[in-house]
Residue, then its C-alpha position, 0 to 999 in steps of 0.5 A: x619838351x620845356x616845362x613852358x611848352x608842356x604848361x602851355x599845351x592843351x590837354x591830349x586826345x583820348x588816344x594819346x593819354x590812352x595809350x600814355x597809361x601803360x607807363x603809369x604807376x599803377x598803385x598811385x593811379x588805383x588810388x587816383x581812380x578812387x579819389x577822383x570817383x569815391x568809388x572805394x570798391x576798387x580798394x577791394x579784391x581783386x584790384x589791391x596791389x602786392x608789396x615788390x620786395x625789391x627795390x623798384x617803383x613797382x609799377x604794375x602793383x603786382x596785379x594780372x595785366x587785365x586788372x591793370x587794364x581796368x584800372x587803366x580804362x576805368x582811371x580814363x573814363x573819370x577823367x574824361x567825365x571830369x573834363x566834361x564837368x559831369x564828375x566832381x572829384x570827391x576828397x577824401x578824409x585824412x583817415x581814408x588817405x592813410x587807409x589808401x596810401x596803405x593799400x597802395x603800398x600792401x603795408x601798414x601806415x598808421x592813421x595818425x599820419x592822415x592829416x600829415x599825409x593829406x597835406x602832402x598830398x595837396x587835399x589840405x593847406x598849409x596856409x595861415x590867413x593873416x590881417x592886413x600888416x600894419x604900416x612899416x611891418x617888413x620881414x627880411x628874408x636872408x637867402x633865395x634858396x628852396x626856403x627862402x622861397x618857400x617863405x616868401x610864397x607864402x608871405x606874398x600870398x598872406x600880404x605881408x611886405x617883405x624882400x629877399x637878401x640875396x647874394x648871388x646873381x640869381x635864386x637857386x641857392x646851393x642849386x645854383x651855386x653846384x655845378x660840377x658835372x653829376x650834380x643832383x638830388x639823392x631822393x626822388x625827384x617828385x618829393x623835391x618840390x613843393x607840395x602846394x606845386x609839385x614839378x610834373x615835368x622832371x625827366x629823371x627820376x632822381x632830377x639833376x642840378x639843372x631841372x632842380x634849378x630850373x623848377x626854383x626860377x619858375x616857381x619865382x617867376x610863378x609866385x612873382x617873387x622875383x621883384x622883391x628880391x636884391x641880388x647880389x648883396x649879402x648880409x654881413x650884419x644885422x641887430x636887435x634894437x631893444x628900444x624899436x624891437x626892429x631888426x637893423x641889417x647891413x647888406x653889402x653890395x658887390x662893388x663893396x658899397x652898404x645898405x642898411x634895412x629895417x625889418x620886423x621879422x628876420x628870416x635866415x634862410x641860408x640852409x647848411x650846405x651854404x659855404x664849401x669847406x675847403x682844408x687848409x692843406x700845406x702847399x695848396x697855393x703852391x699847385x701849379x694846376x687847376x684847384x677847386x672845390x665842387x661847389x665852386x666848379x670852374x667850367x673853364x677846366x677842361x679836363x679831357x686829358x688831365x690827371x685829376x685829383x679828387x680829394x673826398x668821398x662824400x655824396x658830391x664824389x660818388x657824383x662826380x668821379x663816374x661823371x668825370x672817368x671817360x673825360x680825365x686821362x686818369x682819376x685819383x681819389x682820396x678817400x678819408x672813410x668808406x661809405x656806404x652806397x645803396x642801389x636804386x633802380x630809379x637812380x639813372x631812370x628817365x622819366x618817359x614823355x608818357x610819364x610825364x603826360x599823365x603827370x600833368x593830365x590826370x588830376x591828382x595822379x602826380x600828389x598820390x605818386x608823389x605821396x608813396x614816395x614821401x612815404x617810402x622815402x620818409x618815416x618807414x625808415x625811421x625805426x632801423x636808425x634807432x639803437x636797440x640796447x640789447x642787440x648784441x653787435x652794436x660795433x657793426x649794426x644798432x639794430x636787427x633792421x639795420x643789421x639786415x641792411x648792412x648784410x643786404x649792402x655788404x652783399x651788394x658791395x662785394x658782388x660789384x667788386x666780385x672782380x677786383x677782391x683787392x678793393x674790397x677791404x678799402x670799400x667795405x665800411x666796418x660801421x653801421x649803415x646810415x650812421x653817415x649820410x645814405x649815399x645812392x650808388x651811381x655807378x661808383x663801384x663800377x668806377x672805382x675798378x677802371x684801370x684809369x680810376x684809382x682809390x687811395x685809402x689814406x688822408x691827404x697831408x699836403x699839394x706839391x706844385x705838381x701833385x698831392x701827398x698822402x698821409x704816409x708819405x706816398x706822392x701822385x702826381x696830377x694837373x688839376x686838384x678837385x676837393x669834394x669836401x663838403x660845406x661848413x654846416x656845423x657854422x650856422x649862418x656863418x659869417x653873418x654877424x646877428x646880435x640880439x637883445x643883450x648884444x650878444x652875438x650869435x657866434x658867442x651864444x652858441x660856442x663853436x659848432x654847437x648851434x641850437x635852435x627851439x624847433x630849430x627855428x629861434x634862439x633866446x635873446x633874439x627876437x622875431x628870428x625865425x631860421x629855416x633849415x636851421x640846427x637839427x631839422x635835416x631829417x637823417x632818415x631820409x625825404x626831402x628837405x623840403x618836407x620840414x621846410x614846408x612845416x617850418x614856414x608854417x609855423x613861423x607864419x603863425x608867429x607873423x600872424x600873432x605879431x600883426x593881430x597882438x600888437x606885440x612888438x616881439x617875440x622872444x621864446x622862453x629860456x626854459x622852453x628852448x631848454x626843455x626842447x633841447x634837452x628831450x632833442x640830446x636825449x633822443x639823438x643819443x638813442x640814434x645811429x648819428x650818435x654811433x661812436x664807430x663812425x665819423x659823420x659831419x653831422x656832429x661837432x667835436x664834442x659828439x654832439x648831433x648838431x645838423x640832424x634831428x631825432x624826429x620822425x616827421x610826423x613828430x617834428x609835424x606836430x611840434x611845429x604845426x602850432x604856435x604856443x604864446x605861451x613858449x614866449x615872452x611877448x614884448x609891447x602893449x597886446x591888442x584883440x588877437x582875434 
């Protein structure tokens, strides 16, 4: 069913969400049942659920199957009662959502994280009231990616004139631009979407490119986004002018023609996996076949038959190659590095039309199922990528978790290989997990021993009209060459030229690939400049990027807040402030596992500098940005009442 049809259809009869219920997560539809009755006795023995120690969604809480079915019919009794307006559905206190999500999940989630958690879960807006902007107030938006959007929902709803730059034919961002076959999330579906409107309608689990693609073009239709959008212009420049403490950017067009705009605020929105990184290999224009990088997927290529090539182990080739096996005659790849690859029993699991009918049937069943996975996927996870000085094996492990983990991955690996001991060295990493990006197993080791798929442990030296040559000199001959390289995310909003206050650009103030940001929002010397997804705010411990995103618009809402009610003209964050934070972020990336010298990663540069992840769980990176601090600032203009 298309999420138009579902949106469109009435609500089920009693039989059909009845018997829809059987395929419910019972822990999120416990604490459903409570949330909508306030009746807390069903926190209590004998309806709490068990912790699964295994990987799985534990849907049946670990309960007795009559238990299941009171929750079930009690759940159904609710929303019936809802539906006929004789029960109002109580709200819970932040206090009491930590306490719930803790009994869902039989573990320990502390109360700190109420008011964090009853944002996710939609009980709490993250939502700043602004003034009427005044006459000629603009913010400029770079980009029509899950940022971008996310901050021109909110600025549309606040009414504050704004418009995207959008240099694509469409929004989606990195979701429109990928699309080679396997594309898709490697986090649960229901925690890529935004917490004022989570998706009820993914059909996966763990979604792929074109529901993740799909769920971005409805959500600007939606919000009525789209009308202030310019498609198909990049922004090439854009300067600070001190004497009108405006923003003057230059757009190009497709067809080589200029715009020039004008805005208050700017706002990047480009996101770091932006612009694909494809190696300068000698003979690269002397193939004679088909070369293209993941990012820029030719649909044209018929594969069926072909020698392909893939250059590149990263999360995008643990997609691809399982996805490509039974097409392509025979598959190389080229492997650089070992990763590490976690199974997941949800990874290949569709999401049943059951499923999917309680979603969007149930009032807040589908915010307290995606609730657990927030999270099981987020801050649970944060202390075994922290280094323990004193464990013993720092060479293999940072910690006794991760060292339970790499034991548990080891065992995993080995018994995918159990049949192929010969692969075993080359795919065995002798670096602590996680100290690169957590990969999710589809199928690649299952792949990787078809006598049509071989693994080359060896650096790629260079492409001969018809194949590739490795490091030590061996030759494969192929007819289509696929880099799975990655992106140039150490070269922030590249190649956008921005120059701020004193001239300076962008570039020359951050040196190369080391790009920092307070919060990693804003920079000194350029004023009303706000990045989204910018240096250090992808969360290495896992989530979604759309959980520090959220907190970002926030807090950049605030300082457009400030600007319309101050009459200040700028806001520039102070020298100190931006170093203070800067040094407290080293500090504490120098105690995490990205720091690990036993591990290559492309979140550092070349001098072992963390730039792409940051060191903060989210409830820390929460409470840094949940208030905007004049006081971090210098504010340029004559101030008026900022009440």
């Amino acid at each position: 069913m298309s999420r138009t049809a579902a949106v469109e259809r009435g609500h089920a009869d009693v039989a059909e969400l009845r018997a829809a219920l059987r395929e419910a997560n019972v822990p999120s539809l416990l604490m459903t049942l409570v949330h909508l009755t306030g009746d807390r006795h069903w926190l209590e023995p004998p309806y709490r659920p068990t912790r699964s120690r295994g990987l799985d969604d534990n849907d049946s809480g670990g309960l007795p199957a009559e238990r299941q079915d009171e929750i079930r019919e009690a759940t159904l009794d609710a929303v019936l009662r809802v539906r006929a307006g004789e029960l109002t559905p109580s709200e819970p206190t932040p206090e009491e959502v930590a306490e719930m999500l803790a009994i869902a999940l039989d573990e320990a989630v502390p109360a700190e994280y109420g008011p964090l958690l009853a944002e996710e879960l939609g009980i709490r807006s993250r939502d700043v009231d602004l003034p009427p902007a005044p006459d000629g107030f603009h913010v400029l938006i770079v980009g029509a990616g899950i940022s971008g959007v996310c901050a021109a929902i909110k600025l549309k709803r606040a009414g504050v004139p704004f418009t995207i730059i959008e240099k694509n034919e469409t929004v989606g961002g990195t979701w429109l631009e990928n699309t080679y076959p396997g594309c898709g999330v490697d986090t649960p579906g229901h925690l890529y979407c935004f917490s004022f409107d989570p998706n009820t309608e993914w059909t996966r689990y763990f979604a792929k490119r074109d529901e993740v693609w799909e769920y971005l073009e409805h959500i600007v239709d939606k919000y009525d986004i789209r009308p202030h959008i310019r498609f198909r212009h990049e922004v090439v420049r854009a300067d600070f002018g001190s004497k009108t403490s405006r923003w003057h950017v230059v757009a190009r067009g497709e067809d080589g023609s200029e715009q020039q705009l004008t805005a208050t605020v700017l706002v990047p929105a480009v996101g770091m996996v932006n612009r694909p990184l494809v190696p300068d290999l000698p003979g690269i224009d002397m193939f004679a076949g088909p070369v293209m990088h993941t990012a820029q997927w030719d649909t044209s290529v018929d594969l069926r038959g072909k020698r392909v090539a893939v250059i590149g182990t990263g999360a995008s080739a643990m997609q691809l190659v399982p996805s490509i096996a039974d097409e392509a005659s025979r598959v190389v790849v080229f492997q650089r590095s070992k990763q590490w690859a976690v199974p997941h029993p949800n990874y290949q699991r569709p999401v049943s039309e059951a499923v999917r009918l309680v979603m969007r049937e149930i009032p807040v069943y589908a915010a307290w199922y995606r609730l657990r996975a927030f999270w099981n996927f987020s801050d649970r996870l944060h202390p075994q990528l922290q280094v323990d000085p004193s464990w013993p094996h720092q060479e293999r492990s940072v910690n006794a978790n991760n060292e339970s983990h790499r034991v548990f991955l080891t065992r995993y690996i080995k018994e995918q290989l159990a049949d192929r001991p010969d692969l075993v060295e080359a795919c065995l990493p002798d670096y602590p997990p996680y100290s690169k990006r957590p990969l999710i197993d589809n199928g690649w080791f299952a792949t990787i021993k078809r006598d049509d798929v071989e693994l080359v442990a060896d650096r790629v030296a260079r492409l001969r009209p018809n194949g590739v040559v490795t490091g030590r000199g061996e030759f494969h001959e192929v007819d289509v060459v696929v880099f799975a390289t990655g992106f140039r995310a150490l070269q922030f909003l590249w190649p956008m030229e921005i120059r701020g206050r004193s001239g300076k650009t962008l570039a020359e103030t951050w040196g190369d690939h080391d790009a920092r940001a307070h919060l990693g929002l804003t920079v000194p010397d350029f004023p009303n400049m706000f990045i989204l997804n910018g240096p250090n705010t992808n969360a290495g411990h896992g989530g979604s990027a759309v959980i520090a995103t959220e907190f970002q618009v926030r807090y950049f809402m605030q300082t457009v807040d400030h600007l319309i009610r101050s009459g200040h003209t700028a806001l520039d964050v102070r020298e100190d402030v931006f170093w203070k934070y800067n040094d407290e972020l080293d500090e504490a990336l120098e105690r995490s596992i990205w720091a690990h010298r036993g591990a290559t990663n492309w979140y550092r540069n070349e001098a072992g500098r963390v730039v792409i992840s940051s060191p903060w769980k989210y409830l820390d990176y929460w409470d840094r940005t949940l208030r905007f601090d004049l006081g971090d600032y210098r504010a340029d203009g004559q101030a008026g009442p900022t009440a």
